[in-house]
C-alpha positions as CSV (number, residue, x, y, z in Angstrom):
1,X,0.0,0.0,0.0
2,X,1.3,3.3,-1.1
3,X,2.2,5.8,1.6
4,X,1.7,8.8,-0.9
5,X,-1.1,10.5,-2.2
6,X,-1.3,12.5,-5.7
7,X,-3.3,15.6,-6.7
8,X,-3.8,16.4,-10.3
9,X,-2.8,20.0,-10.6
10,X,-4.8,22.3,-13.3
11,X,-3.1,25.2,-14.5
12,X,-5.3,28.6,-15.2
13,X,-4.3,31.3,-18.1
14,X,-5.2,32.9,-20.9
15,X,-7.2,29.2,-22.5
16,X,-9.4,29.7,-19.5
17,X,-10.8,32.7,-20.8
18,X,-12.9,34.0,-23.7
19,X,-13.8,37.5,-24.4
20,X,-15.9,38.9,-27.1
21,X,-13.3,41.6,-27.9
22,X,-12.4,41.7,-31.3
23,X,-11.8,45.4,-32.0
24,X,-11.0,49.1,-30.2
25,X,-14.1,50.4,-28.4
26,X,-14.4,54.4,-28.9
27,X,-14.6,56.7,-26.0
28,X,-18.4,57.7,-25.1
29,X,-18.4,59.3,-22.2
30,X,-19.7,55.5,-20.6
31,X,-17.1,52.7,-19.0
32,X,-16.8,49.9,-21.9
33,X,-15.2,46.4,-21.1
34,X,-15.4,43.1,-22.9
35,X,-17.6,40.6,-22.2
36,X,-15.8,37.6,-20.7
37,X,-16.6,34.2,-20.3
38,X,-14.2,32.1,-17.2
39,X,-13.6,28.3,-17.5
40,X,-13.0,26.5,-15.0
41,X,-9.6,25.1,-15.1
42,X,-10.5,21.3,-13.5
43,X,-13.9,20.7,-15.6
44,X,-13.5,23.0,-18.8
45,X,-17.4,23.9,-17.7
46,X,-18.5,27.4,-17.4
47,X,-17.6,29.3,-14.6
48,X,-20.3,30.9,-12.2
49,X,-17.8,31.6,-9.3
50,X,-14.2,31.1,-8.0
51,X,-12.7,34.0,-9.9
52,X,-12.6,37.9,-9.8
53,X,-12.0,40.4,-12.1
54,X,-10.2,44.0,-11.8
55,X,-9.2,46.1,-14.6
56,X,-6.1,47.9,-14.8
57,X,-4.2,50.6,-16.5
58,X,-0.1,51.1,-17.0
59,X,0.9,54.8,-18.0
60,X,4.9,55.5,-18.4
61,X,5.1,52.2,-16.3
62,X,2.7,52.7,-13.4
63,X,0.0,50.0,-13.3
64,X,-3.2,51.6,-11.6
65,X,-6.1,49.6,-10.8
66,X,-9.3,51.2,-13.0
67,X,-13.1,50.7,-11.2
68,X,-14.7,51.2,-14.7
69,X,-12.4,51.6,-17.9
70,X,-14.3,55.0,-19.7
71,X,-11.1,56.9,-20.8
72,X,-9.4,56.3,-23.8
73,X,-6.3,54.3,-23.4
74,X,-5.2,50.8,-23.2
75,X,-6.0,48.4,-20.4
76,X,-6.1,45.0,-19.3
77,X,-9.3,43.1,-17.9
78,X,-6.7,40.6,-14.8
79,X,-9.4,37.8,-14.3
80,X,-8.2,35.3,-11.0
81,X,-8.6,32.3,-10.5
82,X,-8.9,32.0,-6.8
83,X,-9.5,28.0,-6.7
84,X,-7.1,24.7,-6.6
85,X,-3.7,24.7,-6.6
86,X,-3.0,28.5,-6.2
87,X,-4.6,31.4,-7.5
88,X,-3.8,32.6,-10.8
89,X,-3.8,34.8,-13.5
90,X,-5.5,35.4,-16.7
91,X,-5.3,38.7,-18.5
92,X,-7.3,40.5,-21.8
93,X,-6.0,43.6,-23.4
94,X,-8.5,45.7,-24.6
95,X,-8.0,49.7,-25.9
96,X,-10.6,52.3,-25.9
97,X,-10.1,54.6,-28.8
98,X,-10.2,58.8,-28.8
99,X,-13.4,59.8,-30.3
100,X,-13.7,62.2,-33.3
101,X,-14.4,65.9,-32.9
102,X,-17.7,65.5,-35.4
103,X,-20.0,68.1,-36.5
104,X,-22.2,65.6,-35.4
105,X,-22.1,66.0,-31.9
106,X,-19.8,69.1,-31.4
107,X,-21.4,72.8,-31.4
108,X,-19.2,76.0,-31.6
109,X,-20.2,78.8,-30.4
110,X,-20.5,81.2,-33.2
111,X,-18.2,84.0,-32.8
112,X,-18.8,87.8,-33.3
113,X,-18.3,89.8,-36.3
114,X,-14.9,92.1,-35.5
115,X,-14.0,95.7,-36.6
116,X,-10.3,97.0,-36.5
117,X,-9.2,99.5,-34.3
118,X,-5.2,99.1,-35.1
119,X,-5.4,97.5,-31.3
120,X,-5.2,93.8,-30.2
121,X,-8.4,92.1,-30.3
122,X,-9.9,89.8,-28.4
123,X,-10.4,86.1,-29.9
124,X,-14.0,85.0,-29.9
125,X,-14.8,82.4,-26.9
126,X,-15.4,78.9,-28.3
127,X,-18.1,76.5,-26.2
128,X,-17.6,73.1,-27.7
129,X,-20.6,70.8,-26.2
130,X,-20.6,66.8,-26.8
131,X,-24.3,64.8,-26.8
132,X,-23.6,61.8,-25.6
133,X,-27.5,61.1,-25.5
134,X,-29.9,61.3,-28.3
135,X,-31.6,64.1,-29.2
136,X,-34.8,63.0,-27.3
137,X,-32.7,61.9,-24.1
138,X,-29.7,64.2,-24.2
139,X,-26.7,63.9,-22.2
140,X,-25.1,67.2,-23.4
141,X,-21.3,67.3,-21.8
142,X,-18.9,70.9,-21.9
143,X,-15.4,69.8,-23.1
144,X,-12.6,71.7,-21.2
145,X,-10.5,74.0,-23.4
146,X,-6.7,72.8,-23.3
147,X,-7.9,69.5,-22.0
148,X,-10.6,68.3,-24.5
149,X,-9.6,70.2,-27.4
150,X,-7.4,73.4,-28.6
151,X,-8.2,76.2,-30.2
152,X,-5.9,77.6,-32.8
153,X,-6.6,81.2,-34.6
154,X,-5.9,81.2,-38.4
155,X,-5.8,83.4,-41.2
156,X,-7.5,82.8,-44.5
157,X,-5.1,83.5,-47.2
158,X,-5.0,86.0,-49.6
159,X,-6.0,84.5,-52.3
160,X,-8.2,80.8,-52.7
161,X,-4.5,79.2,-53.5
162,X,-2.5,81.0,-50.6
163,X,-2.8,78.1,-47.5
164,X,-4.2,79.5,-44.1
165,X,-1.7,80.5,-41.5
166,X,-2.0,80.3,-37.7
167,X,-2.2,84.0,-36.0
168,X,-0.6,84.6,-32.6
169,X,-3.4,85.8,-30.4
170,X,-1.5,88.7,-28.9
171,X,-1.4,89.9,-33.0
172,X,-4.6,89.5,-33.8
173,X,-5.9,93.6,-35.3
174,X,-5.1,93.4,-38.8
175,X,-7.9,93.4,-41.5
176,X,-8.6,89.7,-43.0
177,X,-10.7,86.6,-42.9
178,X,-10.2,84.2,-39.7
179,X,-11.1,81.2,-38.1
180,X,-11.3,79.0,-35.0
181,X,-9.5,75.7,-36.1
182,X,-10.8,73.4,-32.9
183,X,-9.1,70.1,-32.7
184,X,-8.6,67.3,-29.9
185,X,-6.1,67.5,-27.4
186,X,-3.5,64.9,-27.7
187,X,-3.6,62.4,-25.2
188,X,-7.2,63.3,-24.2
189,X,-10.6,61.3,-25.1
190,X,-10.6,63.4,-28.6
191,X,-9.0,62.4,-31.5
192,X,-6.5,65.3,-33.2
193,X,-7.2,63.4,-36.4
194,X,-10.5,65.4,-37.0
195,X,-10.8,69.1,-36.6
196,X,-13.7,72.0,-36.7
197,X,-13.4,75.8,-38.2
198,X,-15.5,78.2,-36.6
């Protein structure tokens, strides 16, 4: 008769788990994680308990733990498995995507007509507002100027072949055509790759 006993160990990773992520998810103002389904490790059924999951973030290579992914960025769902032989580790990338700045869902402010006085004028205010509802239920949202989006003064050109040119606020008094050129922030939940004139 033996004097030893044997345990069949199961091992947990990324085979254990399925998600239903299969492209970037675009900021909307709401928190957006796949939908994943856990195996257990022993069976291969289903499973309805013996794991968590917590969703995390790394930025210049500090890993924060994120209650409800809604920014854009890249994250990582961590799913544990907190049963026989040891708890382990599963994880599931997933990226969130800057929205565009659409005429869609962006309204500017329209700004003043000016008159020169050989003085320094004063560039228009810009309100850009996001509807993240609909337009029977809306969820209307105030982007942040230098956080959402920036604002950048130009100067049509002379003619319909000269190119625009940016204008230095504290220049702004001679005699021409301008506009507001609005466009997302880098690094912020707005894409630069889209932009609005005003």
């Amino acid at each position: 008769v033996s004097n030893y006993s044997y345990a069949v160990e199961y091992t947990f990773g990324s085979a254990n788990v399925e998600s239903d992520y299969s492209s970037p998810y675009t900021y909307n103002a709401k928190s957006q994680t796949p939908k994943l389904t856990v195996y257990n490790p022993e069976t291969g059924a289903v499973a309805t308990s013996g794991y968590t999951v917590k969703y995390q973030q790394t930025v210049n290579g500090v890993t924060t733990t994120v209650a409800a992914p809604t920014n854009a960025g890249s994250y990582q769902a961590v799913v544990t498995w907190d049963g026989y032989p040891a708890t382990e580790t599963a994880t599931v990338d997933f990226t969130i995507n800057p929205a565009a700045l659409a005429n869609t869902y962006v309204t500017i402010s329209d700004p003043s007509n000016l008159t020169s006085t050989g003085n320094v004028l004063t560039v228009p205010d810009v309100t850009v507002t996001a509807n993240w509802g609909t337009k029977q239920n809306p969820n209307n949202v105030t982007l942040v100027k230098d956080v959402d989006y920036t604002v950048t003064l130009m100067k049509m050109g002379a003619t319909d072949q000269d190119p625009a040119t940016s204008v230095d606020p504290k220049t702004f008094k001679e005699v021409g055509t301008y506009y507001l050129q609005i466009a997302g922030k880098q690094g912020s939940n707005y894409t630069t790759a889209n932009s609005l004139d005003s």
